[in-house]
C-alpha positions as CSV (number, residue, x, y, z in Angstrom):
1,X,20.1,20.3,-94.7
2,X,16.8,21.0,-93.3
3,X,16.1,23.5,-90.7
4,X,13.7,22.9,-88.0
5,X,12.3,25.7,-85.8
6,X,10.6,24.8,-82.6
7,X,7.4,27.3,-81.1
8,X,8.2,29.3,-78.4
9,X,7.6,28.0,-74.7
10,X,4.0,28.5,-73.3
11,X,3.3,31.6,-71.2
12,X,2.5,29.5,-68.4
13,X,5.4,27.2,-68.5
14,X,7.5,29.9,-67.2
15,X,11.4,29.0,-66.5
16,X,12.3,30.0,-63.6
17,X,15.2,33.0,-63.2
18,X,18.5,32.5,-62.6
19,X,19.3,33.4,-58.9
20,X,15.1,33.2,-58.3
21,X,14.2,29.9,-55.2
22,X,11.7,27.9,-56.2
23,X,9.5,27.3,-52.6
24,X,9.4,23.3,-51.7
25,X,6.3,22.0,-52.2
26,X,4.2,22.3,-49.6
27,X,3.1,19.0,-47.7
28,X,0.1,18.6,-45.9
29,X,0.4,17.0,-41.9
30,X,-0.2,13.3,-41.6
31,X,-3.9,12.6,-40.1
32,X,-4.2,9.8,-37.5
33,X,-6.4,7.1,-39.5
34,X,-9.0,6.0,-37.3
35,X,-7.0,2.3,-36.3
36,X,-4.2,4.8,-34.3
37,X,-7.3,6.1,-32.2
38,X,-8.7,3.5,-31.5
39,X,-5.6,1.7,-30.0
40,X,-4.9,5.0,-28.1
41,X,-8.4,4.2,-26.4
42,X,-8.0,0.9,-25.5
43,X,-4.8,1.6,-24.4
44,X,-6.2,3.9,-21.9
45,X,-8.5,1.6,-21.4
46,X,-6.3,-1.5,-20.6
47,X,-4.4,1.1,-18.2
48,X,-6.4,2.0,-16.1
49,X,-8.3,-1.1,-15.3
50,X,-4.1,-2.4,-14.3
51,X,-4.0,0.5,-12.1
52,X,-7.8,-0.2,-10.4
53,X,-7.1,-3.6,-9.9
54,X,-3.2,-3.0,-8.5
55,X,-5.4,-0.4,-6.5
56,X,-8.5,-2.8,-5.3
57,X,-6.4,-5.9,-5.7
58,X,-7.5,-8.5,-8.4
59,X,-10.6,-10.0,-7.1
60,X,-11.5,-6.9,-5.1
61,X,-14.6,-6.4,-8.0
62,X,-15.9,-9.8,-7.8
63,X,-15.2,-10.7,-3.4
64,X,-15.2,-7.7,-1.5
65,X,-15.6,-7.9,2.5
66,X,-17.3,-4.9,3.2
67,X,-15.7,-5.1,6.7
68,X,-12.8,-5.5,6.2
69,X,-12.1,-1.6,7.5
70,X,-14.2,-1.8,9.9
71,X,-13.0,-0.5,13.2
72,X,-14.0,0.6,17.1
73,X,-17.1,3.0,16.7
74,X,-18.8,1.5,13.3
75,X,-21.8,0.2,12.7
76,X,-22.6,-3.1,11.0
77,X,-26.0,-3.9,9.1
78,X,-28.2,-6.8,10.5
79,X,-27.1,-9.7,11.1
80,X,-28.7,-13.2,11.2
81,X,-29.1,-13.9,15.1
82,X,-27.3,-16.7,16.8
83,X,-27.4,-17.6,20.4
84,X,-25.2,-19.5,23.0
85,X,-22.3,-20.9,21.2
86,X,-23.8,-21.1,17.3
87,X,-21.9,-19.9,14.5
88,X,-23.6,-18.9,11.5
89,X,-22.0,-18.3,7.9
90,X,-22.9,-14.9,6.5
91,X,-22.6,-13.1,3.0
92,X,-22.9,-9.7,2.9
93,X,-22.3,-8.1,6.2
94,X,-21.3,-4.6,5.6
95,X,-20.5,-1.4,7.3
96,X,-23.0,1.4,7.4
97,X,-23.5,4.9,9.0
98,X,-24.8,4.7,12.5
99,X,-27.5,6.9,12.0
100,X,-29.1,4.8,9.2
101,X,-32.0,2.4,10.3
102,X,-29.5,-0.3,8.8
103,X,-27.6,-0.2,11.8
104,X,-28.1,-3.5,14.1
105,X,-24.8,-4.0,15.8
106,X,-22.1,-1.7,16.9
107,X,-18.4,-2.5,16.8
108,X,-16.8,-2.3,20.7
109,X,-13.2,-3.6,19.2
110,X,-11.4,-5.3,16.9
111,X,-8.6,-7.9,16.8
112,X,-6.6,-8.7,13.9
113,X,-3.9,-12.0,13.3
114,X,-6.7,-14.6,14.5
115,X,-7.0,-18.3,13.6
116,X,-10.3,-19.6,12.7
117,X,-10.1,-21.7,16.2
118,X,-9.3,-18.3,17.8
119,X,-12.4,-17.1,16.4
120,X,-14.9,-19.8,17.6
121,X,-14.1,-19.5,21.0
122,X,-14.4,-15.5,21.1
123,X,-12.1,-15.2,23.8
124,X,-10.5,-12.3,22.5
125,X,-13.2,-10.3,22.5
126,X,-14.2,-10.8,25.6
127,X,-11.9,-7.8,27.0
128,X,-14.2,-5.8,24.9
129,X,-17.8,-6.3,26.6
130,X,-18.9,-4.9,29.8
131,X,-20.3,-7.4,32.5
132,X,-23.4,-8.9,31.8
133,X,-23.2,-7.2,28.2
134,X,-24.5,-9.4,25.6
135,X,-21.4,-9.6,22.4
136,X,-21.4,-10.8,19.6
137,X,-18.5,-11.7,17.6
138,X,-18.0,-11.2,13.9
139,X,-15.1,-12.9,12.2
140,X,-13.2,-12.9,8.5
141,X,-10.9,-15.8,8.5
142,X,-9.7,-17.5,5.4
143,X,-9.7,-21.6,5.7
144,X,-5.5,-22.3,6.8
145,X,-5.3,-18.0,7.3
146,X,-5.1,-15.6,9.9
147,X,-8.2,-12.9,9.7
148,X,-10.2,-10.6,11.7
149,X,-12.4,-10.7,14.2
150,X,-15.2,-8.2,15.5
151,X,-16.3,-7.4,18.5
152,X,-20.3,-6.8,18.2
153,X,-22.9,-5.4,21.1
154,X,-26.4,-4.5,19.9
155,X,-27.2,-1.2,19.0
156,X,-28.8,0.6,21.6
């Protein structure tokens, strides 16, 4: 019978002790890869364009009516000028401070709920002007809707 001997173990290949823990191995934290970030943005993204256009309503970015607030007091920018019983389609008309040399018109009321064949005879304004005032009327009124209209005198 042959013996065999086998070398003794390296000095670095130490066994560990009976009764010595050996510490888990240590793991490093995950990293977001660049795809994660990315979907975070246009998440935010995406989230706050819902909440503008819940906000300004869907088409509010591409159709605003710049009067549509407008109220007793205002100012509106120039208009194009009419006389007698004309009407005149406008894009455009907005509301601007009183003291700007914008201002053409101010507002003397306002009536809401009105047809468009409520608007073209104006009658509703008419408890708005003085006598022998000179109004104008301004009115938003969607084809088959109810709208707006705007009592006007010139700006003194």
């Amino acid at each position: 019978m042959s013996e065999q001997v086998a070398p003794p173990p390296a000095p670095d290949a130490a066994q560990p002790q009976p009764g010595a823990q050996v510490p888990p191995p240590v793991e490093e934290p995950a990293k977001k890869s660049g795809r994660k970030k990315m979907l975070g943005i246009v998440g935010a993204v995406v989230a706050f364009l819902v909440i503008a256009g819940l906000k300004f309503g869907v088409g509010g970015f591409l159709n605003q009516d710049e009067t549509a607030d407008a109220k007793a007091g205002d100012c509106i920018a120039e208009l194009p000028e009419v006389t007698g019983t004309e009407q005149e389609e406008v894009d455009g008309a907005k509301v601007v401070e009183c003291t700007s040399t914008e201002a053409a018109y101010t507002v003397v009321g306002r009536v809401d709920g009105q047809t468009e064949a409520q608007a073209e005879t104006g009658a509703a304004c008419d408890q708005f002007f003085k006598e022998g005032q000179e109004g104008y009327v301004f009115s938003a009124i969607e084809p088959g809707k109810t709208g707006y209209l705007l009592c006007l005198t010139k700006k003194a």
